[in-house]
Steps between C-alpha positions, in 0.01 A plus 500: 500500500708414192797656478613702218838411457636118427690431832755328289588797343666632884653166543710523176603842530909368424385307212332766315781776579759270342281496162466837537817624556637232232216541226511604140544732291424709801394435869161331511353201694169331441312343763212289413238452742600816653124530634324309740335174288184618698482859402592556151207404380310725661710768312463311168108505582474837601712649241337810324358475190656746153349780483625795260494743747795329647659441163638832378836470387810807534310685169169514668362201299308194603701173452512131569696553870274583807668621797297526817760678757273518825543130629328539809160610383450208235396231792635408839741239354657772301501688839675202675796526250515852502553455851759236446726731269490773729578329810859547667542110521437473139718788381743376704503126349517607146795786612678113641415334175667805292766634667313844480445635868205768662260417192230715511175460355283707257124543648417706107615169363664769208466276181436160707132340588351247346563456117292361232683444155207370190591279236712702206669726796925504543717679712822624327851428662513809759638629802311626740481870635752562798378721756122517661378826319387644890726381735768496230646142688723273301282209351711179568224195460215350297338228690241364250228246598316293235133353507473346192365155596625331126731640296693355191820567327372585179248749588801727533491741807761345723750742655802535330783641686795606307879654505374741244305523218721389228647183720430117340686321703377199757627697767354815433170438518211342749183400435235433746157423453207666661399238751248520771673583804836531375701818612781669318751749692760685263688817608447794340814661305581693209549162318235271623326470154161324488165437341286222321385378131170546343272309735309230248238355714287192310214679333098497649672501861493732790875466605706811519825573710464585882709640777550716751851702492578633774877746532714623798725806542788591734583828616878488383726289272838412422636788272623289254117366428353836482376717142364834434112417536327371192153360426447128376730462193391247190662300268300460180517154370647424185318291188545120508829377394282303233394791330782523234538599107296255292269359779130548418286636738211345691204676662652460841837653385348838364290515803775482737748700278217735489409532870927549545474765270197630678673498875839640370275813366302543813832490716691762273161736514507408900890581497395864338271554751747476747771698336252744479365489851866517582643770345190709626614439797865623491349774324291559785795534725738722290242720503425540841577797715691274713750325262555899355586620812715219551727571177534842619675388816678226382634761175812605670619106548392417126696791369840464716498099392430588135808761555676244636449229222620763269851537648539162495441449143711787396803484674438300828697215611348177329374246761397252287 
């Protein structure tokens, strides 16, 4: 049987943890023909086709990105890899490659699966959520996979990893186009800023942007690395630099300073919803029995320290 994984890939284990370890703007590797030449295909073949139902976006709408997130019911090839990913072997290669030990793997694929991006779609400069949402785990990887059997630089699309939003300097960003069977690892942080351009595929064609994504966790992490928990946070992109006092407009520059406008209102309407959900919440627990009870207990403390702070202000010795 084929196998799933390029055998070169174990052989170069060193190699890829120096890039890795070395890379910039923040620790990435990519690993082209990270699959066996003999199985990709079948993955490329047997990839599922966009369907709406699969395409509803964080406001409940249907998009141009479909995310299928149960790899091992699409076809036994997508079962092979699943298999792969979740093996102990393989989890423990990719914890050599990164420097990240006891990697553990996500069988809900949470946000991951295969992903389908139409012509006209983007992904803002983001960072991605930092804990599982049930096993509350720290997420540490991205491994993504792409099956995109041609691919140019000018249909946009290629990932763009960055040292933050508002960097322009040759070291602060990478690009890498979506190439069949070329893997991209990059650790997960509070700064590991990425996304993609409009994807402008040559009209009266088929193409669109594949992959599978695929992300790992770790039970602990350094202390130093870890935030309060927070969902997937988006930078909006600015207007072309061209765009300046005294230019005149073409059809292409309303649309797209239209469709800015556009995404900049839906995120402020989703960043409501939120606050709203949010404060419902805390309102939820002030107002329990529980957190009542709990001031009444804890009122004897509260009042001696507020006593306290008093004195000090009035006539207490200054420790400042």
């Amino acid at each position: 049987m084929t196998a799933v994984l390029n055998p070169c890939v174990q052989q170069q284990v060193e190699t890829y943890r120096k890039q890795f370890l070395t890379a910039q703007p923040f620790r990435n590797v990519v690993i082209d023909d990270f699959l066996d030449p003999g199985f990709c295909p079948a993955l490329i073949a047997d990839f599922p086709r966009f369907q709406n139902k699969h395409a509803i976006n964080e406001r409940g709408e249907a998009g141009l990105k479909a995310v299928v997130s149960s790899l091992a019911q699409i076809s036994s090839a997508y079962a092979r890899f699943d298999d792969l990913i979740k093996s102990r072997d393989f989890l423990s290669l990719v914890g050599r490659i990164t420097d990240i030990p006891a990697l553990l793997y996500d069988p809900e694929y949470t946000g991951g699966g295969t992903h389908e991006n139409l012509p006209g779609q983007e992904l803002d400069f983001h960072v991605d959520f930092n804990y599982h949402p049930s096993t509350r785990f720290h997420r540490r990887l991205n491994l993504i996979v792409y099956l995109n059997e041609r691919w140019e630089e000018d249909w946009g699309g290629a990932l763009e990893l960055v040292r933050d939003p508002w960097a322009t300097g040759a070291d602060d960003i990478r690009s890498i186009l979506p190439l069949a069977n070329r893997a991209v690892i990059f650790e997960t942080t509070e700064h590991s800023w990425h996304g993609f351009r409009r994807i402008d595929a040559p009209p009266n064609t088929e193409i669109s942007r594949r992959s599978i994504a695929v992300y790992f966790y770790t039970k602990d992490r350094e202390s130093k690395q870890v935030a309060p928990s927070h969902g997937t946070v988006y930078y909006q992109r600015p207007l072309p630099a061209h765009l300046q006092a005294g230019v005149t407009l073409t059809q292409e520059d309303a649309l797209q300073m239209q469709a800015l406008i556009e995404r900049r209102d839906r995120q402020i309407e989703f960043l409501y919803e939120r606050e709203l959900q949010f404060s419902s919440l805390i309102t939820g627990i002030t107002n329990s029995p529980s957190f009542r009870i709990g001031r009444v207990l804890t009122w004897p403390a509260r009042a001696l320290r507020s006593a306290l702070g008093k004195s000090n202000g009035s006539g207490g010795v200054n420790r400042s």
